[in-house]
C-alpha positions in Angstrom: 0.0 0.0 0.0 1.1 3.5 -0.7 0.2 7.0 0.0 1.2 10.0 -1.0 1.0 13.1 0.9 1.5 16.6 -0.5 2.5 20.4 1.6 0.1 22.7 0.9 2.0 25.3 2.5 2.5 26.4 6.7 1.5 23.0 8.5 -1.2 21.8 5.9 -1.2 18.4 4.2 -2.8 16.8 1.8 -2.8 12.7 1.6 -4.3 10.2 -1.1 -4.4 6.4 -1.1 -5.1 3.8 -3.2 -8.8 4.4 -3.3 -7.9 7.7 -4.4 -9.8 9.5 -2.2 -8.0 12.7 -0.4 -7.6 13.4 2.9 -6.9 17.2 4.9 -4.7 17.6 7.4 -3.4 20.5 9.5 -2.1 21.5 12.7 -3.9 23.2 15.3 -3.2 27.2 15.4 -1.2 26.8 18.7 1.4 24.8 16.4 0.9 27.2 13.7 -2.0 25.4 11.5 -4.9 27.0 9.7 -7.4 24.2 10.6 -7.7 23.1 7.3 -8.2 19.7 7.9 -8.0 16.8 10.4 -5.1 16.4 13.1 -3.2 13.1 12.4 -4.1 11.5 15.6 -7.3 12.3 15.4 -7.3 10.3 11.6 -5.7 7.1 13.5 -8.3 7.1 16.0 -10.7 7.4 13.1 -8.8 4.7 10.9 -9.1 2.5 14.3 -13.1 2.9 14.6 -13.2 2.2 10.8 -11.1 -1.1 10.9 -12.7 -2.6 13.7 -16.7 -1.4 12.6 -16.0 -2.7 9.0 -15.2 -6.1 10.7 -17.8 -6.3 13.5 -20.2 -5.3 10.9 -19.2 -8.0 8.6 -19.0 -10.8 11.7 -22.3 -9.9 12.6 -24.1 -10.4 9.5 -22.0 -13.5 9.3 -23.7 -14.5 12.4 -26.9 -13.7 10.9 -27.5 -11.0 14.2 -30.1 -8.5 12.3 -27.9 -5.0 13.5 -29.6 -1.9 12.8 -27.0 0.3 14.0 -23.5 0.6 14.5 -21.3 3.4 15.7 -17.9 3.3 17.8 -16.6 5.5 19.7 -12.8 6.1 20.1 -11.6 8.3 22.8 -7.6 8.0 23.1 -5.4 8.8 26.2 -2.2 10.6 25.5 1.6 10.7 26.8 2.2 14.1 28.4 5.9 14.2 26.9 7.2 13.7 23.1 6.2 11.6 21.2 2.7 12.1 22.2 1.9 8.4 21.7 -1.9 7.1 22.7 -1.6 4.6 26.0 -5.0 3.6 25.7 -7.9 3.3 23.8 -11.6 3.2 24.8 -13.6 1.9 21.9 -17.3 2.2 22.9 -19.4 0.2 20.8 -22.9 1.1 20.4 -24.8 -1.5 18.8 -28.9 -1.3 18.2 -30.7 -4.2 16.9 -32.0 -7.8 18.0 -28.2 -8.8 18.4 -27.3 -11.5 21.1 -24.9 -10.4 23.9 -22.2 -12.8 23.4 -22.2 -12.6 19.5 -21.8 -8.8 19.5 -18.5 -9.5 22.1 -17.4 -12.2 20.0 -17.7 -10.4 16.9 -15.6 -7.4 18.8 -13.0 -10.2 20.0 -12.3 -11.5 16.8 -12.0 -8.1 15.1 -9.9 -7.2 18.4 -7.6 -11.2 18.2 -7.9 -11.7 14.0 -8.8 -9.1 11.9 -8.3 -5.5 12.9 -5.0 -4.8 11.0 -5.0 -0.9 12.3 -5.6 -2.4 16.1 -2.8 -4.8 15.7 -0.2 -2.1 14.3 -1.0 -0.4 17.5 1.1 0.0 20.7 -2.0 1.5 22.8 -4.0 -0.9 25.2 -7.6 -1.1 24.0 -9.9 -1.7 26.1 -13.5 -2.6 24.6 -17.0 -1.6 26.1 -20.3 -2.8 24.9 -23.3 -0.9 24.5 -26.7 -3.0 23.5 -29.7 -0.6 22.9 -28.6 1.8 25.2 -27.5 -1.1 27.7 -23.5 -1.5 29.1 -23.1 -5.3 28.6 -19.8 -6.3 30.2 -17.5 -9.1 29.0 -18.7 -12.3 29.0 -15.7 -14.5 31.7 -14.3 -16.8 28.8 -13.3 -13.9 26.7 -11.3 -11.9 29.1 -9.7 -8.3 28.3 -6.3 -8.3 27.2 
């Protein structure tokens, strides 16, 4: 894979992939940015929630589990000193539809063990929560955190 990112002058970027779709980014005005675009971290964190909701999306439907809904949410701690690298990630998963507990944590374990390529190039600790029509549904014991 290969992307090519372009200056567009003070701390603005521009990136494109192989799909050939175009991505902003910029620094905020504190670091001397325009905000013209997205912050790099917040595009991994982004890039994270996309890799792992493709999969669990694709599990699930697998699993024949009619979801209506899916969204993740991704909210990153940070390193005080340079590098500012995340330490750990939250991903909140907030699944609607008549979905069985222990498929929709299955479907997030395998994403989490097998498939999530973005997760897996990650040195953060992610740590998963489960939200089923507006209900926190914790772990099941067999498939324990990481």
């Amino acid at each position: 894979m290969r992307v090519t990112t372009t200056w567009q002058g003070k701390r603005h970027f521009v990136s494109t992939g192989p799909s050939g779709y175009t991505v902003s980014m910029d620094a905020s005005a504190e670091a001397g940015g325009e905000g013209k675009g997205h912050r790099p971290m917040e595009l991994l964190l982004m890039g994270l929630t996309g890799c792992t909701g493709i999969d669990v999306a694709m599990i699930l439907e697998r699993m024949r589990q009619p979801l209506q809904s899916l969204e993740i949410e991704a909210e990153g701690k940070r390193r005080e000193e340079h590098p500012q690298a995340f330490t750990e990630i939250t991903l909140t998963y907030k699944v609607t539809g008549d979905v069985q507990p222990e498929k929709a944590w299955r479907a997030i374990q395998l994403s989490e063990e097998k498939y999530c390529s973005a997760s897996a190039s990650l040195k953060a600790r992610i740590v998963p929560r489960l939200l089923l029509n507006g209900v926190e549904v914790t772990r099941p014991a067999e498939q324990p955190a990481e």
